[in-house]
C-alpha positions in Angstrom: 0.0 0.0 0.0 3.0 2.5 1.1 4.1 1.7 -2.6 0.9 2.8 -4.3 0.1 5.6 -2.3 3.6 7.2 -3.0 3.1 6.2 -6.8 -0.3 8.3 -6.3 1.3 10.8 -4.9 4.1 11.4 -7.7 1.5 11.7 -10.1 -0.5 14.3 -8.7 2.4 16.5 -8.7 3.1 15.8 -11.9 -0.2 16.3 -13.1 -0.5 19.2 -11.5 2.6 20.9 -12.5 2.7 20.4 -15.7 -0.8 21.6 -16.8 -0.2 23.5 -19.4 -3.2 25.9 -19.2 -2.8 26.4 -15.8 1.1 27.3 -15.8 0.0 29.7 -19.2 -2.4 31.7 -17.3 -1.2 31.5 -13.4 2.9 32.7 -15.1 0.7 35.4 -16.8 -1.0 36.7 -14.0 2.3 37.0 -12.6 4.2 38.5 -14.9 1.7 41.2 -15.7 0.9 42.0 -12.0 4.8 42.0 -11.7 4.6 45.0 -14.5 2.3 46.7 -13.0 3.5 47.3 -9.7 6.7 47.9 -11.1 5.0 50.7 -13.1 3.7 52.1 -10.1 7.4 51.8 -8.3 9.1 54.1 -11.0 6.9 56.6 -10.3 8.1 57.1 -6.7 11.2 57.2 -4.5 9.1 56.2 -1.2 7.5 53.1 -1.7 8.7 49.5 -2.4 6.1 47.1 -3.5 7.4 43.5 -3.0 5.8 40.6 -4.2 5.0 38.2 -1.6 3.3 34.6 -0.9 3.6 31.3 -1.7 2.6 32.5 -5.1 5.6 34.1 -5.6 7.8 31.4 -3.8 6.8 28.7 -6.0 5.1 27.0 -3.0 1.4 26.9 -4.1 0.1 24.5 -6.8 -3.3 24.9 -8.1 -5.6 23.6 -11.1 -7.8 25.6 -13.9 -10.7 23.9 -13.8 -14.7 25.2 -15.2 -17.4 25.6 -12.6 -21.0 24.9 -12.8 -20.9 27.5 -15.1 -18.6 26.7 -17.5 -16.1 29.7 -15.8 -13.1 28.8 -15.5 -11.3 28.8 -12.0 -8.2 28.7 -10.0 -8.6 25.3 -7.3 -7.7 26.0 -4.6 -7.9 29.7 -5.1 -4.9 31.3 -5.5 -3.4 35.0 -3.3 -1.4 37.2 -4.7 -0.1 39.1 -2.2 2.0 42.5 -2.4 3.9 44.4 0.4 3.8 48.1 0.0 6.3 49.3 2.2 7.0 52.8 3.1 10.5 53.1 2.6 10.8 57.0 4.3 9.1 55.4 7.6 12.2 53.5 8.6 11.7 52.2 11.9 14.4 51.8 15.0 14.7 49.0 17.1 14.7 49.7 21.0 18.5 49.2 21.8 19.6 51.0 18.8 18.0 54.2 19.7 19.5 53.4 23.4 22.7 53.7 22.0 22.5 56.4 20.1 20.3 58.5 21.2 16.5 59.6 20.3 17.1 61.5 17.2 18.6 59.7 15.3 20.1 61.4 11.7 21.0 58.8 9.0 22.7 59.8 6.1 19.4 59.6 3.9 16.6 59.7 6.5 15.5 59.9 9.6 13.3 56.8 12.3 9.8 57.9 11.5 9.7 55.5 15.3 11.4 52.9 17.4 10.1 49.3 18.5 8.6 49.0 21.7 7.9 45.4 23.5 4.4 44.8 23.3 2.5 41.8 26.2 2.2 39.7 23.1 5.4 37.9 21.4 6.0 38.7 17.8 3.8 42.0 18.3 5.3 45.5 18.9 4.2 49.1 19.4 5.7 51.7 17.6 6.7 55.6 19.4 6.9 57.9 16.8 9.7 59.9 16.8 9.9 64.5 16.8 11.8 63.5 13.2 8.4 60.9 12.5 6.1 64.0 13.2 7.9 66.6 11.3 8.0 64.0 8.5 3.3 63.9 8.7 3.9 67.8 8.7 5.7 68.0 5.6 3.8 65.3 3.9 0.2 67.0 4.7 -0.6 64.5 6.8 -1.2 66.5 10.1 -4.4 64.3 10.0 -2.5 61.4 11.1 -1.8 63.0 14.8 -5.0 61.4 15.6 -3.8 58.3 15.7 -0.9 58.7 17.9 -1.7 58.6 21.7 -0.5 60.5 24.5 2.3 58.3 24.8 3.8 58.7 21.4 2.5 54.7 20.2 0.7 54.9 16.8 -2.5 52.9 16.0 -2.2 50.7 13.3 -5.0 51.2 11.5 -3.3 54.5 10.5 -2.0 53.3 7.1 -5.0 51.5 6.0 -7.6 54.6 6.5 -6.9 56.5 3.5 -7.5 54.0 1.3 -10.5 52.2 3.2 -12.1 55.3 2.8 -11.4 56.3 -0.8 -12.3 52.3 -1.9 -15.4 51.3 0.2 -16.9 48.7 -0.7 -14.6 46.9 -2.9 -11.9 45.7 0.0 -12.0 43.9 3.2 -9.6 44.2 6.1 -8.0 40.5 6.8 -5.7 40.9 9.6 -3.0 43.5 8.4 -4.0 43.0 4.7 -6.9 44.6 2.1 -7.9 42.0 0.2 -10.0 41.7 -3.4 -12.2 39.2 -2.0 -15.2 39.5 -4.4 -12.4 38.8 -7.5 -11.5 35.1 -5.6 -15.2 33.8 -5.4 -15.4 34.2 -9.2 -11.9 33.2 -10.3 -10.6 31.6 -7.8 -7.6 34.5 -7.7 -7.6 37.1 -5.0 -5.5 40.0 -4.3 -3.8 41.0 -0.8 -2.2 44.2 0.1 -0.1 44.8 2.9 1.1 47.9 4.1 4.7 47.3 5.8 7.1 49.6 7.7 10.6 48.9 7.6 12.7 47.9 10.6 16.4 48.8 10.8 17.6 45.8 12.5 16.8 42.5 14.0 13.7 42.8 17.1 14.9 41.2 20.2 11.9 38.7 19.9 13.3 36.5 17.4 16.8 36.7 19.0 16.7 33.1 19.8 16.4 32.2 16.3 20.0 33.9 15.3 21.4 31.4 18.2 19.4 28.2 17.6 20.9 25.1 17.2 20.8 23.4 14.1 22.2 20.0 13.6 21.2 19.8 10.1 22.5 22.9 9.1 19.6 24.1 7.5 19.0 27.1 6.9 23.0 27.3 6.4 25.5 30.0 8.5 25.4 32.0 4.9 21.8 32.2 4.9 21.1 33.1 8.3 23.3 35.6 7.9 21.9 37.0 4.9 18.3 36.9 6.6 19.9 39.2 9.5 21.9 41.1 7.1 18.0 41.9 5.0 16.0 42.7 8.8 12.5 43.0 9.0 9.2 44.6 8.8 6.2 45.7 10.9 2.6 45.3 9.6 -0.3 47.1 10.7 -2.2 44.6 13.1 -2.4 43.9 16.8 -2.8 40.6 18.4 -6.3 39.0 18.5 -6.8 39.0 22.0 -4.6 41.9 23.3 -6.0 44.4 24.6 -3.4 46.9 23.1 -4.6 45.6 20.2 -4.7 48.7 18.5 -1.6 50.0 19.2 0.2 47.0 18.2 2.2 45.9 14.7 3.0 42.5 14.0 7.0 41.3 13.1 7.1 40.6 9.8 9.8 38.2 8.5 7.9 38.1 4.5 11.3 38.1 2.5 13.5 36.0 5.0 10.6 33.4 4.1 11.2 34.0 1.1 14.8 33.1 0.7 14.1 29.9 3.1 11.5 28.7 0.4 13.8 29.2 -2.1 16.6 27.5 -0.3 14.2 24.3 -0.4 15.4 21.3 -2.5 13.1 19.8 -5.2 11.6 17.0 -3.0 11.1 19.5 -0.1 9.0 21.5 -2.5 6.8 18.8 -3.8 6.2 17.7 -0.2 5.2 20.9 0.7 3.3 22.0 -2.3 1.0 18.5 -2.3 0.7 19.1 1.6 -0.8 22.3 1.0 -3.2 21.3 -2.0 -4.5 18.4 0.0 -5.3 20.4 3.0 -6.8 23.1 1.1 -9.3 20.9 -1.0 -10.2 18.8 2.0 -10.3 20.4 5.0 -13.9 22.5 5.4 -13.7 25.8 6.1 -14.3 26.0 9.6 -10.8 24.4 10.2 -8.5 27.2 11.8 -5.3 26.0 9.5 -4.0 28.5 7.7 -1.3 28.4 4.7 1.2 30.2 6.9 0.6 27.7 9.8 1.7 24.9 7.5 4.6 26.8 6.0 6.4 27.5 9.4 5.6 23.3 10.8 6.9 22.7 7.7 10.6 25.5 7.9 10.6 23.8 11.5 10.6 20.5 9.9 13.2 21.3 7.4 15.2 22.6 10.0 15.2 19.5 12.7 14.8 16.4 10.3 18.4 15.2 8.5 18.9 16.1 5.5 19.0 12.0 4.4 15.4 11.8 4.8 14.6 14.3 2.3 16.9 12.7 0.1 16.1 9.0 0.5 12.6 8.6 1.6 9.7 8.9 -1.0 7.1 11.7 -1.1 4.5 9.6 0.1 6.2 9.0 3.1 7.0 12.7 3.7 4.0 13.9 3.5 2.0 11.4 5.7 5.3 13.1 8.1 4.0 16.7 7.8 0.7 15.3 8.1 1.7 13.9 11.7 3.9 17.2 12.5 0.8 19.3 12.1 -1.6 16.9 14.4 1.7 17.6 16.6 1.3 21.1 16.8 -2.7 21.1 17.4 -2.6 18.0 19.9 -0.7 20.5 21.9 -2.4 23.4 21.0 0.8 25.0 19.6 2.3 26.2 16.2 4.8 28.6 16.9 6.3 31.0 14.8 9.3 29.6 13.2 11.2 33.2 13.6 9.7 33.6 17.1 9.1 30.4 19.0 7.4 32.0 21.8 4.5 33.5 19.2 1.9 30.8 19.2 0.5 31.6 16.3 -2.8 29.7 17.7 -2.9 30.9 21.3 -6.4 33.0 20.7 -8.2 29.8 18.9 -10.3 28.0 21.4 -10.3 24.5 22.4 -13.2 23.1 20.2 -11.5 24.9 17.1 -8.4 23.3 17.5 -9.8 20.1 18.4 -12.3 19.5 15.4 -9.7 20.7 12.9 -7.0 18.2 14.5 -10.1 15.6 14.0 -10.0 16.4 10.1 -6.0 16.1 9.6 -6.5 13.1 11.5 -9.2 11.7 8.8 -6.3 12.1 5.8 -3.5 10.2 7.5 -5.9 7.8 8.8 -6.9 7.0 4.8 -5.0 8.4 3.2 -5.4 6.9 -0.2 -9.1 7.9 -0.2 -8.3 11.6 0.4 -6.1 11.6 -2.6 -8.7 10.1 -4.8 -11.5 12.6 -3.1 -8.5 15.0 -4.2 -8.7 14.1 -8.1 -12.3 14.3 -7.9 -12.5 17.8 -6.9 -10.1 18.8 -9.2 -12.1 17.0 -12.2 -9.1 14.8 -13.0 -11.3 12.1 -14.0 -12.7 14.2 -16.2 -9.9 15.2 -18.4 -10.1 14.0 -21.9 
C-alpha cells in the first residue's frame, strides 16, 4: 500500500505541475501583476512594493478547472499578495535608539519610530519619533496626529484609512492585509495588500532564532546571515486578544521566508506544495489551518529532520510526516512562529477549534489513499479528456 500511495502521490504533482493551461495563465498573472507594480514603483522614491506569498515562492500549486458554469477557476484559489512598504518610515529598534540617542540622523533619513515590546510575542508598538512628526507635517498628513496617543504609540490602522475610505466597498480588512475578496469567489484569484514599515535591525523577539541550534544545518550560516543582514518589517495589526490591540504591529519576516522557500530542495518543495493542495481541497472551512501555519511546521521541519530523509525517503512518506507534525502542533495546542518560538500563532483559537480541525488532519493520515482520490475528484481529474 505505502508503494501505491507514493506512486499516487508522484503523479498528482506531476499532473499538476505540468498543466499546461494552468502554468500559461497562473505565469501570466504573474508577470503582468509584476509589471504593473513595477510601473507604479518608477513613479516614486518612497515606496517599495514586493511581491509576496507562496505565489511568488513557487510553493502553491493549483488547477484551472470550469465551474458549474462553465467559468473557469483557480482550485484551490490562489493570493497574490503585495507588500507596500513605506520606505521613508524607517523604523528603529529599541537598543539601537539606546545607543544612540532619540534622534537619530542617517545619512538619507531619519526613524519615523522605534520598537517597543508589546505583552504579546511577535507584536510591537511603535513611538513615533519628533523626526516621525515633522515628516506627517511636511507630507500634509497633520491628520494622522490622531492616531498617535498620549504616549507617542501609533494605531495601526493609520496606514490603511486613507485607502478604506477612498475604496469602500470593494476591499476587506483580513488581519494587516486589504484583500479583493469579491475577484476570488469568481476566479478563484484574490489579491492582498499589505502595508509594511521597515525595521532597521533585528527585534529582540526573534533573537533566539540567530542562536538556535541546528544539527542539520539548514538554513545554512550563509543564509542566516543574509536573513539578518535583510532585517524585518512591521505590519499594521495587533494581536487578537490583546488588549493593546490597536496600538500593536505585528514582526514581519515576509522576504526571509522568502529566501528559506527558495533555499528548499526539489523533493522539499513537492512535499510541501501537495501538503498544501491536500489540505486546502479537504479540509472544510471551519478548520483554523492556515497556509502560513503549514509553511512555518513545515521550515521547523526542514530545520530539525536530517537532510538523508529528504533525500532518500519517498514523497508519500514525507507527507503522511507533515501530516503527523501538524496533528503535533494542534494536539498540543501550539504552532509557533518559526522566527519567534514564543509566538503561538494559535494561542487565541479555542479548544473546540483546534480540536475538530485536528479531527479532520487526522481523517487524511488515517486514509490516506481515499483523500487523494477525493483529491482528483475535486479537481475533475477524472474528467480530463
Amino acid at each position: 500500500m505505502a508503494e501505491r500511495f507514493d506512486l499516487f502521490c508522484h503523479a498528482i504533482v506531476t499532473i499538476v505541475n505540468s498543466h499546461e493551461l494552468t502554468s500559461k495563465v497562473y505565469n501570466h498573472l504573474r508577470e503582468k501583476l509584476g509589471e504593473f507594480f513595477q510601473k507604479i514603483e518608477s513613479l516614486t522614491d518612497e515606496v517599495s512594493i514586493q511581491q509576496s506569498g507562496s505565489s511568488y515562492d513557487k510553493l502553491h500549486m493549483t488547477w484551472l478547472l470550469k465551474d458549474e458554469s462553465g467559468e473557469l477557476i483557480f482550485v484551490p484559489a490562489t493570493d497574490f499578495d503585495f507588500n507596500i512598504v513605506l520606505k521613508r518610515l524607517l523604523i528603529a529598534v529599541e537598543d539601537e535608539v539606546e545607543n544612540c540617542g532619540t534622534d537619530i540622523d542617517r545619512p538619507s533619513t531619519a526613524y519615523f519610530g522605534v520598537l517597543h515590546p508589546s505583552q504579546n510575542p511577535g507584536y510591537v508598538k511603535i513611538r513615533v519619533t519628533q523626526q516621525g512628526r515633522q515628516y506627517l507635517k511636511d507630507k500634509h498628513c497633520d491628520y494622522l496626529f490622531e492616531d498617535i496617543d498620549s504616549e507617542g504609540f501609533i494605531n495601526n490602522f493609520s496606514l490603511k484609512r486613507g485607502v478604506l475610505e477612498g475604496l469602500a466597498g470593494r476591499y476587506t480588512v483580513s488581519g494587516p492585509a486589504l484583500s479583493d475578496f469579491f475577484s476570488a469567489v469568481k476566479q478563484g484569484v484574490s489579491h492582498d495588500f499589505v502595508y509594511a514599515l521597515p525595521v532597521d535591525g533585528w527585534p529582540a523577539d526573534a533573537a533566539e532564532w540567530i542562536s538556535r541550534d541546528r544539527p542539520n544545518a539548514w538554513p545554512s550560516e550563509d543564509l542566516v546571515a543574509r536573513i539578518i543582514a535583510d532585517k524585518c518589517m512591521v505590519v499594521p495589526v495587533g494581536h487578537y486578544t490583546s488588549d493593546q490591540s490597536a496600538l500593536e504591529w505585528r514582526i514581519s519576516f515576509n522576504h526571509s521566508e522568502r529566501l528559506l522557500s527558495t533555499s528548499l530542495n526539489h523533493v522539499q518543495r513537492h512535499c510541501y506544495c501537495l501538503t498544501k493542495l491536500l489540505l486546502k481541497t479537504s479540509l472544510p472551512e471551519s478548520c483554523i489551518l492556515s497556509s502560513y501555519h503549514m509553511k512555518n511546521i513545515f521550515f521547523y521541519m526542514v530545520e530539525s529532520q536530517t537532510q538523508l530523509i529528504w533525500e532518500n525517503q519517498k514523497i508519500g512518506y514525507l507527507l503522511i510526516e507533515v501530516l503527523k507534525e501538524i496533528v503535533r502542533g494542534l494536539a498540543n495546542h501550539n504552532i509557533p512562529n518559526y522566527f519567534i518560538r514564543s509566538n503561538n500563532m494559535i494561542r487565541h483559537r479555542t479548544k473546540e477549534e483546534v480540536k475538530s480541525t485536528l479531527k479532520e488532519v487526522s481523517k487524511l493520515i488515517e486514509n490516506p489513499l481515499s483523500a487523494l482520490a477525493a483529491l482528483l475528484q475535486k479537481l475533475q481529474m477524472y474528467d480530463q479528456k
